[in-house]
C-alpha positions as CSV (number, residue, x, y, z in Angstrom):
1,X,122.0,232.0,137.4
2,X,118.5,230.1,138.3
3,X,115.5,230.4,135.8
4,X,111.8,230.8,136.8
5,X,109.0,230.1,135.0
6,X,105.3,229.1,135.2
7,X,103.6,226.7,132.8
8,X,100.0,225.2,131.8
9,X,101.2,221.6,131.8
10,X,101.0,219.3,134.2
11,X,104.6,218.0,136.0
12,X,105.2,214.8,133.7
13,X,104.1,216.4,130.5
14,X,106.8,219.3,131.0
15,X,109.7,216.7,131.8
16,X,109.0,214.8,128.8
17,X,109.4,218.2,126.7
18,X,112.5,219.4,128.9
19,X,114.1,215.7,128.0
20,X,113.6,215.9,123.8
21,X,115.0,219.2,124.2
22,X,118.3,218.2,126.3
23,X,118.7,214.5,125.1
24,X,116.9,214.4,121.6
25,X,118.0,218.0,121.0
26,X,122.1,217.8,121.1
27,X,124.8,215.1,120.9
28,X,126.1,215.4,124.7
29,X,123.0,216.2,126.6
30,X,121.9,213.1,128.6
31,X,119.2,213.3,131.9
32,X,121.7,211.9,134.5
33,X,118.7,211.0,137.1
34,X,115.6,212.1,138.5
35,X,112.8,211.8,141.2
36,X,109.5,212.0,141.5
37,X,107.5,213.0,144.8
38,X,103.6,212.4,144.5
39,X,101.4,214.1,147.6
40,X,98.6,213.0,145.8
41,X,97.0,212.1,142.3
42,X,97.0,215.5,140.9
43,X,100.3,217.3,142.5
44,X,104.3,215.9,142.5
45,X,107.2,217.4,142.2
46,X,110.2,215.9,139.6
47,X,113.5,216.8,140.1
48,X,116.0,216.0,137.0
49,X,119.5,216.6,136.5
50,X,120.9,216.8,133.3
51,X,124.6,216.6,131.5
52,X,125.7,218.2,129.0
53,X,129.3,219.5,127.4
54,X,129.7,222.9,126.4
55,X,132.6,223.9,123.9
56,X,132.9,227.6,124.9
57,X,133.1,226.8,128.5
58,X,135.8,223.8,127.9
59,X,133.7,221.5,130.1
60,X,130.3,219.7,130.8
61,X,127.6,221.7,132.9
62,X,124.9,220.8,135.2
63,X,121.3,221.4,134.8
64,X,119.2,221.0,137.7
65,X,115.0,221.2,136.8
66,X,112.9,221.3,139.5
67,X,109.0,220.9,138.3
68,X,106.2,221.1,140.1
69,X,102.5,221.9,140.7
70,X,102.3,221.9,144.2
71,X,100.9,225.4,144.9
72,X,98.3,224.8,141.9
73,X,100.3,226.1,138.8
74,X,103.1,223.8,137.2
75,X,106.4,225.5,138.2
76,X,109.6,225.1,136.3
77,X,112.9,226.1,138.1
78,X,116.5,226.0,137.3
79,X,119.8,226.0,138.2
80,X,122.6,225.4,136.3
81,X,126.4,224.8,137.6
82,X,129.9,223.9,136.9
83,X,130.7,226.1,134.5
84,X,133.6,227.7,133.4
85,X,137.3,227.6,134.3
86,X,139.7,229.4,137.3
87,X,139.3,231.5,140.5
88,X,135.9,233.2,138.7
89,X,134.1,230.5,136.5
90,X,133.9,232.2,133.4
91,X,131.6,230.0,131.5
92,X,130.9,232.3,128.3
93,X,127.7,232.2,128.9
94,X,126.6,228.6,128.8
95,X,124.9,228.7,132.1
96,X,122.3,230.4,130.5
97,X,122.2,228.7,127.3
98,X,121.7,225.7,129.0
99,X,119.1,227.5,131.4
100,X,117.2,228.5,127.7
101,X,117.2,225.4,126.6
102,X,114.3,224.6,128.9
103,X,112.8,228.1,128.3
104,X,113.0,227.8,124.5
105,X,111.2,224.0,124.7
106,X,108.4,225.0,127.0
107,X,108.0,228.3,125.9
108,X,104.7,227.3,124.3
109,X,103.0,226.9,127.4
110,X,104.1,229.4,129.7
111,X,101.6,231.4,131.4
């Protein structure tokens, strides 16, 4: 599943929410890297990936954020991965959980 949001915050202020949420918020999360692209003073795009195990799905899941503000608006997208066990990846829904993680934290401030 991928998540798609808008929010009224710029690019930096929104990773430093999405990261208390993941890291501060749970003993396994952890941000595993990310990258910033600047076009100018005002616009960038962040890309973060975060870590994190989840019991029901027997294993740790990705969470790829993609934030930007490129088109004006500060856009939040993401797509979580590695979920789940066998031929169909049943993950019990963590996915998603992860996925509202970032929903719940900047939920606040989306337009």
């Amino acid at each position: 599943m991928a998540l798609d949001f808008n929010v009224n915050i710029p690019p930096q202020d929104a990773i430093r929410i999405i990261d208390k949420a993941i890291v501060d918020g749970s003993i396994t999360g952890e941000r595993i890297d990310y990258h910033t692209v600047t076009a100018n003073d005002e616009t960038s795009c962040i890309i973060a990936v975060y870590e994190k195990h989840f019991y029901r799905a027997g294993n740790r899941l990705t969470l790829t954020v993609i934030v930007n503000n490129m088109q004006g608006l500060t856009n939040i997208h993401c797509i979580s991965g590695g979920g789940g066990e066998g031929l169909f990846r049943f993950d019990w829904g963590a996915s998603d959980s992860f996925e509202d993680t970032v929903l719940s934290a900047l939920e606040n401030y989306k337009i």
